[in-house]
N, C-alpha and C positions, 0 to 999 in steps of 0.2 A: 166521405167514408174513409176510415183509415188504412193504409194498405195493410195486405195479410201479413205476417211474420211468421212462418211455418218450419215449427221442429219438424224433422223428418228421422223417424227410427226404423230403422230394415232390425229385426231381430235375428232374424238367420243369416244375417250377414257378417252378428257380433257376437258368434259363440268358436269356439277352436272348431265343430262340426260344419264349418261353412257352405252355404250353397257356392254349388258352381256358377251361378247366375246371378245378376243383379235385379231387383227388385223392381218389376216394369211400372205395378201399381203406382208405387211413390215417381218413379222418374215422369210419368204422367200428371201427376197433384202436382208438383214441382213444375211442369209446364205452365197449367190451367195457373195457379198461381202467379208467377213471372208473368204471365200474358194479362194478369189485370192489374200488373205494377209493383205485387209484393215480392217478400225474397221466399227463399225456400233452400234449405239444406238442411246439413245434417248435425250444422253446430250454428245454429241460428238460438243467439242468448233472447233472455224474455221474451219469448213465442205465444202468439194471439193464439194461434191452430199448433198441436201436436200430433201429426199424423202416426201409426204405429203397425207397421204390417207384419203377418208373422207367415208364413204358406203351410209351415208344417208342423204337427198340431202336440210332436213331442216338444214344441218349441213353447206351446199353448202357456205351462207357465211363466216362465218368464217374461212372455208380452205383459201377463195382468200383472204381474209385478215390476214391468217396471211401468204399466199407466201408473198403478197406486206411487209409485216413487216419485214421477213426473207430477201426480196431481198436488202431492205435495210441495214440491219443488217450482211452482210454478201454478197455483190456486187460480189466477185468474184465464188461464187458456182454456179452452176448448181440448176435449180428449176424444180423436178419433181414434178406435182400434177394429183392424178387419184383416183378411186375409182368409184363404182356404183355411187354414190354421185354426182360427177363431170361428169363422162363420160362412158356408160354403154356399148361402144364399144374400152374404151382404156383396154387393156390386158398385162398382162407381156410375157417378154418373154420367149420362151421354155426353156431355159437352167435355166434360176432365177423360173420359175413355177415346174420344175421337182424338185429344193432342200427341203429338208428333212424343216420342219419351225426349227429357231431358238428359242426355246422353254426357252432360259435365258432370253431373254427381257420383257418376263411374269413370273416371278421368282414365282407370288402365284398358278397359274394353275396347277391340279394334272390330267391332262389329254393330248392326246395327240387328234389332230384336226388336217381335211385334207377332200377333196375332193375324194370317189375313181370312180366318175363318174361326169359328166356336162349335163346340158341341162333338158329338158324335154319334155313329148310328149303330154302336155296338150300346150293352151295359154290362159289364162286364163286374162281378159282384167284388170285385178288388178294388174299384176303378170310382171314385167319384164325378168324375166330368159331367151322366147322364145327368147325374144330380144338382149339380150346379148348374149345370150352362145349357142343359137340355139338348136338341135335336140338332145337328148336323146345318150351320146356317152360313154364309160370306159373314166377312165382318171389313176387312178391309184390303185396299190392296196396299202391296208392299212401298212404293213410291209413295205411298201418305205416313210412313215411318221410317223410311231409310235416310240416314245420315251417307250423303254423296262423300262424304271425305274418306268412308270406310270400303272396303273391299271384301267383305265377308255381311252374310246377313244371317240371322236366325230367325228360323220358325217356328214361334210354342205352339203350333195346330194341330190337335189332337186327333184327328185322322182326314187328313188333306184331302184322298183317295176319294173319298165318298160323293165327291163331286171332281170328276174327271175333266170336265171343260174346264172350271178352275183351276183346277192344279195345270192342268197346260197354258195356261194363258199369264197366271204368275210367274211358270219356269222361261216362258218365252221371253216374258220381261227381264229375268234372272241373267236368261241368255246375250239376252240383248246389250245387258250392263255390265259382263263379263264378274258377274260375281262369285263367288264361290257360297254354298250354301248349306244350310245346316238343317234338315226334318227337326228339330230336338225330339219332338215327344214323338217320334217313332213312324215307321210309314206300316200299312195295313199289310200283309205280306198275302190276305184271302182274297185282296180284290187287284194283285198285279197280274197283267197281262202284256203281251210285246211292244203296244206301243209306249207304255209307261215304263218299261225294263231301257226302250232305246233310247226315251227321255232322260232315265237316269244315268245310262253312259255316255250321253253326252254333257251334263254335269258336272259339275267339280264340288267333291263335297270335303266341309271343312274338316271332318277325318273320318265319319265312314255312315253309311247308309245304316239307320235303326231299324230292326222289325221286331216283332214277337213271335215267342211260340210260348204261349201259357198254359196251352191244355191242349194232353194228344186227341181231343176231340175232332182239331181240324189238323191233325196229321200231315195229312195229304194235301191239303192247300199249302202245307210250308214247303212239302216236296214238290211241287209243280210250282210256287212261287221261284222258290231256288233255281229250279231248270230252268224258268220263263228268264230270269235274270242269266244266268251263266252264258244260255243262249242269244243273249242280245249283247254282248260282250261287256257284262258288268264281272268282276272280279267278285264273287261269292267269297272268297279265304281273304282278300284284303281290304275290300272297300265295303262290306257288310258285316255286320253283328245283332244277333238275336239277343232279346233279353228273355228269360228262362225265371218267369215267376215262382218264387217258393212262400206258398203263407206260412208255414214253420213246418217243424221237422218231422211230421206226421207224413209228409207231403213226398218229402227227401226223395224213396225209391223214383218216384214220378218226373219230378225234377233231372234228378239223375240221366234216367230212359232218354228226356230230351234230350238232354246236353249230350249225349252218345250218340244219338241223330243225325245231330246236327255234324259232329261229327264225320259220320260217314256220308253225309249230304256235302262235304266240303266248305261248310262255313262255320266261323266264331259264334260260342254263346256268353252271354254274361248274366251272372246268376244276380236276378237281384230279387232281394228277399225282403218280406212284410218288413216293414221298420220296426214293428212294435213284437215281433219271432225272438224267442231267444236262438241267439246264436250257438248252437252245439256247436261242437268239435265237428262231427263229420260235414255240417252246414262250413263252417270256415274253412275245411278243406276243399269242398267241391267247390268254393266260390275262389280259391285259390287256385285252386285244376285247370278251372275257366280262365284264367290270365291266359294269353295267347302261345307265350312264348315256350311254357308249360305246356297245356293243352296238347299243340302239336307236335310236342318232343316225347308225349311217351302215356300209354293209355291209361285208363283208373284204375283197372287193379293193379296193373303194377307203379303204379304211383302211392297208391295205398302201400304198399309192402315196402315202399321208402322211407312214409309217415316213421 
């Protein structure tokens, strides 16, 4: 059998809009690949496989344009395209999802990234995850994806919390390794309580602790998460940041009310708004406001009266 020779294309990694993060899907195919002999990168000439991942789905044209470019370019490969982007039910498979990521294809990254759970037990009608990946499941522990050469690790698990014994049994490992450590997609701020508030200050996070506050529906969970934290000596103004969803400017007043909350709750919001919202003026100013340095030097109306 001949070995693979696999293009690899990250599409949101080759627009001026770049993701902050590299692409786990492909660093994983570029494993499973290399592990049965063949090569795999990102400038691999006359390629048997072209893999093509996109995550975000204003990127959606450009993937199928550049399959159609590649298919031309190269008639006899194979055209894989998937990602959230494209298809929020195409998934890899078990054996390519369980390798380790290939961590040379991002030669600048000093971290190591990886999933050690899926799913989540919220559905939050902004949020695709329920959709994808369904209920609240393990998926791996972090020692089956950490690259030991690095000293930082990232977590895309989209709500850790929802399983308490786990989340303490991966930070004990975290502890143990002296790593410094990253929630990415955000920690539940309705389901912290003291022992998880002292877990987190004993932690070292790679620059600050994520929550939400999307809707004043759970108010008061953010205000009792905040005190549950400040009281276990977590730093709410410096090592915490709320993100403050806005689906567009319909929304704004709403929006606003948080970010004034949080506020006088003593901790940072960051407004982050539907991708596909037109951005008004007043929408670029409040997400402007929210920069920190801003924020705590001087209120909104009279920051309005600066504009």
């Amino acid at each position: 059998m001949t070995p693979e020779r696999a293009l690899l294309v990250d599409i949101d990694n080759s627009t001026k809009r770049k993701s902050e993060y590299p692409n786990l899907a492909l660093m994983k195919i570029a494993s499973r690949v290399k592990a049965d002999g063949g090569i795999a990168g990102f400038n691999v000439f006359d390629p048997t496989n072209i893999y093509i991942s996109v995550v975000f789905d204003y990127n959606l044209n450009l993937a199928k344009s550049s399959a159609k470019f590649l298919s031309l370019t190269y008639p006899n490969a194979t055209i894989d395209l998937g990602g959230s982007g494209y298809d929020i039910s195409k998934t890899l498979d078990d054996r390519t999802e369980k390798q380790t990521p290939d961590y040379t294809l991002y030669p600048d990254i000093d971290y190591s990234i990886g999933f050690t759970s899926r799913g989540c037990v919220r559905n939050c009608e902004f949020c695709i995850v329920r959709k994808k990946e369904g209920s609240f499941r393990i998926a791996q522990h972090p020692s089956e994806f950490h690259n030991p050469e690095f000293r930082k690790i990232v977590l895309m698990d989209n709500n850790i919390l929802a399983n308490k014994d786990w989340f303490f049994d991966i930070t004990d490992w975290i502890l143990e390794n002296r790593l410094k450590v990253d929630f990415n997609q955000g920690l539940d701020i309705r389901l912290m309580n003291p022992e998880i508030a002292d877990r987190l200050a004993k932690l070292h996070p790679i620059s600050v602790w994520r929550f939400a506050y999307d809707s004043t529906d759970y108010s008061k969970a953010v205000y009792h998460g905040i005190q549950t934290l400040a009281d276990n000596g977590v730093s709410v103004r410096n090592d915490c940041q709320f993100y403050v969803y806005l689906s567009g400017d319909n929304c704004f007043d709403d929006a606003l009310r948080r970010c004034k909350e949080l506020k006088n709750w003593g901790t940072t919001p960051y407004l982050m708004v539907n991708t596909h919202a037109e951005r008004t003026q007043r929408i670029r100013n409040l997400a402007r406001w929210c920069r920190p340095w801003l924020f705590w030097s001087i209120d909104y109306e009279n920051y309005k009266a600066e504009l």
